[in-house]
C-alpha positions in Angstrom: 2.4 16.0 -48.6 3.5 18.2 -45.9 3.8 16.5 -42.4 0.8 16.8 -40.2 0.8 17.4 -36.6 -1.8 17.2 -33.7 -2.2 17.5 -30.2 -4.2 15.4 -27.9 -4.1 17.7 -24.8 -4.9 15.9 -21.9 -3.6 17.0 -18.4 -1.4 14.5 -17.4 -1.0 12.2 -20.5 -0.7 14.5 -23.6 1.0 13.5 -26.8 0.9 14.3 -30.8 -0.5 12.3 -33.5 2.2 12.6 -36.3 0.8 12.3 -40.2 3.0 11.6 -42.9 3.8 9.5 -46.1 7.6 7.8 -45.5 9.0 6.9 -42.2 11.2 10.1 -42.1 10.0 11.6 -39.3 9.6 8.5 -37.0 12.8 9.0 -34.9 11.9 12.4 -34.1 8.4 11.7 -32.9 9.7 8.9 -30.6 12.9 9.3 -29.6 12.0 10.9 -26.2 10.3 7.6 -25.2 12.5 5.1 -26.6 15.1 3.6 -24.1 17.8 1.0 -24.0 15.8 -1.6 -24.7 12.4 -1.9 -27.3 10.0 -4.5 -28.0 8.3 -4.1 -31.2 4.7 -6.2 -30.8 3.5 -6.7 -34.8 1.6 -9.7 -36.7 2.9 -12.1 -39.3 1.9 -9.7 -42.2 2.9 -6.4 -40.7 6.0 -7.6 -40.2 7.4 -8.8 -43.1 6.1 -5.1 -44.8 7.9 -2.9 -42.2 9.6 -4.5 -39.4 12.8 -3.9 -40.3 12.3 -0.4 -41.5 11.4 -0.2 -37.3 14.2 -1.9 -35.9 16.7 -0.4 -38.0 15.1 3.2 -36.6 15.2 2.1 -33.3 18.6 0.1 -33.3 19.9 3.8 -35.1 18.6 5.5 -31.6 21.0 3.1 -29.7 18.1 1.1 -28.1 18.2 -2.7 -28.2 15.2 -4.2 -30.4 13.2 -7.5 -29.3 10.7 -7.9 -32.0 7.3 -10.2 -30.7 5.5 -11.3 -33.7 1.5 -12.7 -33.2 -0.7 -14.4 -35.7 -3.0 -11.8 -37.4 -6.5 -11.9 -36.1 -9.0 -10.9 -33.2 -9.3 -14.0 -32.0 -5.3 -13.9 -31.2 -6.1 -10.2 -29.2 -6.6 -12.8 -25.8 -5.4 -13.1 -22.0 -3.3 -16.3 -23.8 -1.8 -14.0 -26.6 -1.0 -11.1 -23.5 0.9 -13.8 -21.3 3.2 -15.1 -24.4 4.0 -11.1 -24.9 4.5 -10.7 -20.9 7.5 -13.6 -21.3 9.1 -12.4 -24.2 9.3 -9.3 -22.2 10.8 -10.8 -19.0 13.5 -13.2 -21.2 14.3 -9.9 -23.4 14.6 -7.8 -19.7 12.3 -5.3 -20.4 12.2 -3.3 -17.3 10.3 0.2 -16.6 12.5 2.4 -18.9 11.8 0.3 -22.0 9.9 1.3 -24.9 6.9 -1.2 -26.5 6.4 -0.5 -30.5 2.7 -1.3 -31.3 3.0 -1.9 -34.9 0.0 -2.9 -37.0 -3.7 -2.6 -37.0 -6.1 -2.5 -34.3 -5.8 -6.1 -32.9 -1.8 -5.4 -32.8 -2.6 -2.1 -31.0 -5.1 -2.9 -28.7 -2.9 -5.6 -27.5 0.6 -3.9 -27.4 -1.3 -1.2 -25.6 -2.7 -3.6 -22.7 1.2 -5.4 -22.3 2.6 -1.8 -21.7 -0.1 -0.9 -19.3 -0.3 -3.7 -17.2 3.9 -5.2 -17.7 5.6 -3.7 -14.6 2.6 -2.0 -13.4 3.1 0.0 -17.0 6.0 1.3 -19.1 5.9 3.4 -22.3 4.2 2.6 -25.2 4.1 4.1 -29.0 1.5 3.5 -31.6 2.8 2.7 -35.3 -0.9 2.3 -37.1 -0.7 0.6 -40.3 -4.3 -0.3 -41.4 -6.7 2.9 -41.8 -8.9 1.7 -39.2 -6.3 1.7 -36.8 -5.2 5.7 -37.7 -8.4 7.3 -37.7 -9.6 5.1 -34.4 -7.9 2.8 -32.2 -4.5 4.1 -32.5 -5.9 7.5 -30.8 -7.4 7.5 -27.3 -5.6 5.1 -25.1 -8.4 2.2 -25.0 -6.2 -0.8 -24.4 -8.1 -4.2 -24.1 -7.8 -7.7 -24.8 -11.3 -10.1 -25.8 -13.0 -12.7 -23.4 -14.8 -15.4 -25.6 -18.2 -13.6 -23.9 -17.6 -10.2 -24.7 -15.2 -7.9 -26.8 -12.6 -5.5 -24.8 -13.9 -6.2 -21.8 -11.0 -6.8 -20.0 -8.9 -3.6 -20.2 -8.0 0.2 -19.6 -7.3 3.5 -20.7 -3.6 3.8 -20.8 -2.2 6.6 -23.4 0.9 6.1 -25.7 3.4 8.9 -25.4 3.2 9.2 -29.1 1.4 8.1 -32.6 3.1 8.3 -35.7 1.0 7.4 -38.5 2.8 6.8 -42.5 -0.2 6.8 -45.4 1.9 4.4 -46.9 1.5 1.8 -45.4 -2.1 1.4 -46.8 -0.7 0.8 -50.3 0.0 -2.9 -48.8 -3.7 -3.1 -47.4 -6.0 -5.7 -48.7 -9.2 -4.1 -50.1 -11.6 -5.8 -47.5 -9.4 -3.8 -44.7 -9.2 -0.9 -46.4 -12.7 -0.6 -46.2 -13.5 -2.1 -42.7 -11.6 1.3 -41.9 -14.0 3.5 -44.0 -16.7 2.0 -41.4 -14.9 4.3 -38.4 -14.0 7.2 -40.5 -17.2 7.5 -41.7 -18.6 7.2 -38.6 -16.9 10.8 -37.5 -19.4 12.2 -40.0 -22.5 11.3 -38.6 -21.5 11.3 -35.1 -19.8 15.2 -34.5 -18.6 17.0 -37.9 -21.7 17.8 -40.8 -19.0 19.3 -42.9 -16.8 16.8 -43.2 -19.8 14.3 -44.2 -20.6 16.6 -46.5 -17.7 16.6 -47.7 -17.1 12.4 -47.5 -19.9 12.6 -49.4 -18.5 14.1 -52.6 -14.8 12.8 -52.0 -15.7 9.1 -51.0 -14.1 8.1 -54.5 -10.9 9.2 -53.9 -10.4 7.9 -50.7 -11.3 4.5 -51.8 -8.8 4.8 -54.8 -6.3 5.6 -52.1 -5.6 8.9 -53.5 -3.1 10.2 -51.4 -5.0 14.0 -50.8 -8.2 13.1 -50.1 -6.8 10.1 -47.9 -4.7 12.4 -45.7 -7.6 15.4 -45.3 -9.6 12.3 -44.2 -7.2 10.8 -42.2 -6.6 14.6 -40.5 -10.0 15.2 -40.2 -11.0 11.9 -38.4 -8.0 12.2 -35.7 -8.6 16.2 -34.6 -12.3 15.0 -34.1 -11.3 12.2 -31.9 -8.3 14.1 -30.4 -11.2 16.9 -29.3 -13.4 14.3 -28.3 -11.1 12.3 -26.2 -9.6 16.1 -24.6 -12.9 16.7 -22.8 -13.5 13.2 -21.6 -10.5 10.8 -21.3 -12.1 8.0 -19.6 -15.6 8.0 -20.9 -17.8 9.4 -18.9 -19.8 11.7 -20.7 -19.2 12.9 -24.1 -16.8 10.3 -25.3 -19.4 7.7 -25.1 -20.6 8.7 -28.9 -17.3 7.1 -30.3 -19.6 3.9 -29.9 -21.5 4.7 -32.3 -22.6 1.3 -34.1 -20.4 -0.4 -31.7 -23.6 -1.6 -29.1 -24.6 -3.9 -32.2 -21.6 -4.4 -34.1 -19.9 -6.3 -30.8 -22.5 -8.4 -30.5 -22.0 -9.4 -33.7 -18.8 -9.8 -33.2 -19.1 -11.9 -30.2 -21.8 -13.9 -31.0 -19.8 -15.3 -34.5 -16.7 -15.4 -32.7 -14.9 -12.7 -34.2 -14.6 -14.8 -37.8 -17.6 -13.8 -39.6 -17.1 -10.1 -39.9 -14.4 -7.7 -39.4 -14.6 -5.2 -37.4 -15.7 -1.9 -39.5 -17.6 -4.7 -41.1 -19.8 -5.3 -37.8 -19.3 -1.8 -36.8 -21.3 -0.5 -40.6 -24.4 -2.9 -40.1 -24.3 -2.0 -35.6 -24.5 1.7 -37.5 -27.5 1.3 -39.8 -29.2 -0.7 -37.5 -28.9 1.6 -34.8 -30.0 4.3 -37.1 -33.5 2.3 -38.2 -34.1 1.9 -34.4 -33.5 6.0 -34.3 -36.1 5.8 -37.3 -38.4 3.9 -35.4 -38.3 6.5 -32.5 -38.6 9.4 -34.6 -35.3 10.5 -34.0 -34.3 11.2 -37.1 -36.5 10.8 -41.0 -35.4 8.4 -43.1 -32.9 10.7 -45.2 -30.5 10.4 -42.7 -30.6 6.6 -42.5 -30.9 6.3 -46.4 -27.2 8.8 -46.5 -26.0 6.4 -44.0 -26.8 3.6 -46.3 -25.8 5.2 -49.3 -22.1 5.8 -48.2 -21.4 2.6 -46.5 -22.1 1.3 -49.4 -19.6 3.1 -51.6 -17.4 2.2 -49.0 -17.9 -1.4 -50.0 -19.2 -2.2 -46.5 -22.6 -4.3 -45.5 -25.9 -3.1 -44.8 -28.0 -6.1 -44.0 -27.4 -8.7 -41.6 -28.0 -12.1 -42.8 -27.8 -15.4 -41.3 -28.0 -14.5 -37.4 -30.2 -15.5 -34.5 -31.8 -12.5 -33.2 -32.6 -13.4 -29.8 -28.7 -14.3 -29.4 -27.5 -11.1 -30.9 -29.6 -9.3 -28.3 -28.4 -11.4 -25.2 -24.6 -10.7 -26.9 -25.4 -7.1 -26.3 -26.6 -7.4 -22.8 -22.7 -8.1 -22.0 -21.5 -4.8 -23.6 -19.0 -2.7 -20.6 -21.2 0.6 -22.0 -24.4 -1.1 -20.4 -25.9 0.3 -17.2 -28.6 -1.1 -14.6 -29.2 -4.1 -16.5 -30.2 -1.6 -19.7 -28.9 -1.5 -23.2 -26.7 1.6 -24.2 -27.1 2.4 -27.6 -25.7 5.8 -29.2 -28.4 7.0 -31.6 -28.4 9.7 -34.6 -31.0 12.4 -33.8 -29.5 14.6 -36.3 -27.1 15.3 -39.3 -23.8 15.2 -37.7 -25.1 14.2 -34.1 -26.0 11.4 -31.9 -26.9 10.8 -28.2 -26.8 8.6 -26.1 -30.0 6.0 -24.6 -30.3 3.6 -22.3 -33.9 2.8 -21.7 -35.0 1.8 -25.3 -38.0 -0.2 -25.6 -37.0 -3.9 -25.9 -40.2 -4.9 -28.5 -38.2 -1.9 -30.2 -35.0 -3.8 -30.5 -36.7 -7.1 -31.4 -38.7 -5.4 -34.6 -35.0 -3.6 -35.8 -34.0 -6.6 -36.6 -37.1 -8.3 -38.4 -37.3 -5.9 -41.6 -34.4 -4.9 -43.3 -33.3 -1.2 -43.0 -33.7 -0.4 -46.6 -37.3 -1.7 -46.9 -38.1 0.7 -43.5 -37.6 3.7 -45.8 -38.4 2.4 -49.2 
């Protein structure tokens, strides 16, 4: 494939999103932010796949490589996790013109992205994505965050990396069940800003799930130039950006509430989504093809539709804590079209309740 290139243009922070299949072109994406000394901040999986291929990069660039390896998991993305990084830092003397390597998924991300913004008062960061849910989403943006046991991300900030350098490779190594906790976010671009390329998800879906490398790069591209746009006109979520949460109102509460081991995160992101949608049913929002599509293609994406074995009542008081709430209300974004959502905060509560007490599928059959 032939190297892909995009620019988040923002007016202090800008950078490029890099897209390509080897690790060629990582020292020239990088090398204007890497210093003397680097920290590369991966997990126990990620770096025994490509580790090395980073720090021999980096050590080629003349910078000195500290490489801070975390147990994979979101329960590990945690103020406890953050202060092991912060020493390994201090003994490695990283100081304010060193370089931190995030190097993994989302968790790995999120987490090397919070150390670089709050170590020294912040320092540069670069995102390596090497799960699909971390390329099309997390790795683009600058929302850095670590969990409290009460609420996901909630402690955090929106602190940009200088640069994003995403190899489709990488997700030959991915397990199946992470693959497609990915599919959950890319799929999500279709419903929430760009009809065409649901439309074209729809036919394509296949491909992408057989990893075949042109369908996973167009869908790869497509995914990041919608969030690049998005996060252009509204850096710090205030306005438009807010959409991005589609499914999320739900899906971390359920993450929450089971303690961030029952489901992964596409996982609880794919049931916040169709649940949200049936509540859009509910209100006449949207007809039931558009939930029934939604269905349809989470499904093919190997992802669950139907939450089973959770108290209601504690799902909705997990929601209450979510950082998108306002006066006490619960923000949910909600389809009211093919390729749109918007966003609500004064839903009925009896509303809420009855989402939950027939399954989506039987509310259109």
């Amino acid at each position: 494939m032939k190297p892909i290139s995009i620019d988040l243009d923002l007016p202090n922070n800008a950078y490029s999103i890099h897209i390509d299949q080897s690790w060629e072109g990582l020292d020239k994406a990088i090398k204007p932010f890497v210093g003397h000394k680097a920290m590369v901040v991966t997990d126990e999986n990620v770096y025994d796949l490509f580790a090395r291929d980073i720090e021999s990069i980096l050590n080629s660039m003349g910078s000195q490589v500290t490489t801070a390896v975390v147990k994979p998991g979101e329960e590990r993305k945690s103020l406890k996790t953050a202060e092991n990084l912060y020493t390994q830092a201090l003994e490695n003397g990283l100081d304010r013109s060193s370089v931190i390597i995030a190097l993994g998924g989302g968790v790995v991300g999120d987490l090397a992205g919070f150390i670089a913004a709050t170590y020294m008062r912040g320092i540069n960061y670069v995102q390596i994505p090497t799960t699909l849910l971390a390329q099309v989403d997390s790795s683009v943006g600058g929302k850095v965050a670590v969990n409290h046991p009460l609420a996901k991300n909630i402690i955090g900030s929106f602190y940009q990396p200088k640069s994003v350098y995403i190899n489709i490779d990488t997700l030959k190594t991915l397990q199946d069940r992470q693959f497609s906790t990915g599919m959950a976010e890319l799929i999500k671009y279709g419903f929430i800003w760009d009809n065409e390329f649901l439309g074209w998800l729809q036919h394509n879906i296949d491909g992408i799930m057989k990893r075949q490398e042109e369908d996973l790069a167009y869908a790869i591209e497509c995914s990041c130039k919608t969030k690049a746009h998005i996060v252009s006109q509204d850096e710090r979520e205030k306005g438009l950006r807010t959409i991005l949460n589609f499914g999320h109102t739900i899906g971390h509460g359920l993450e929450s509430l089971t303690n961030y081991g029952l489901y992964t995160h596409g996982e609880a992101v794919a049931l916040g989504m169709v649940y949200e949608s049936s509540i859009a049913y509910r209100m006449g929002l949207v007809d039931g093809s558009i939930l029934d599509l939604l269905i349809r293609v989470l499904e093919k994406a190997n992802l669950p539709t139907e939450i089973h074995g959770v108290d209601t009542e504690a799902l909705i008081k997990a929601m209450t804590h979510d950082k998108k709430n306002k006066g006490g209300s619960i923000v949910f974004v909600l389809p009211v079209g093919t390729g749109k959502v918007d966003v609500f905060n004064n839903i009925d509560s009896m509303l809420i309740h009855e989402a939950f007490k027939v399954s989506p599928k039987e509310l259109i059959s």
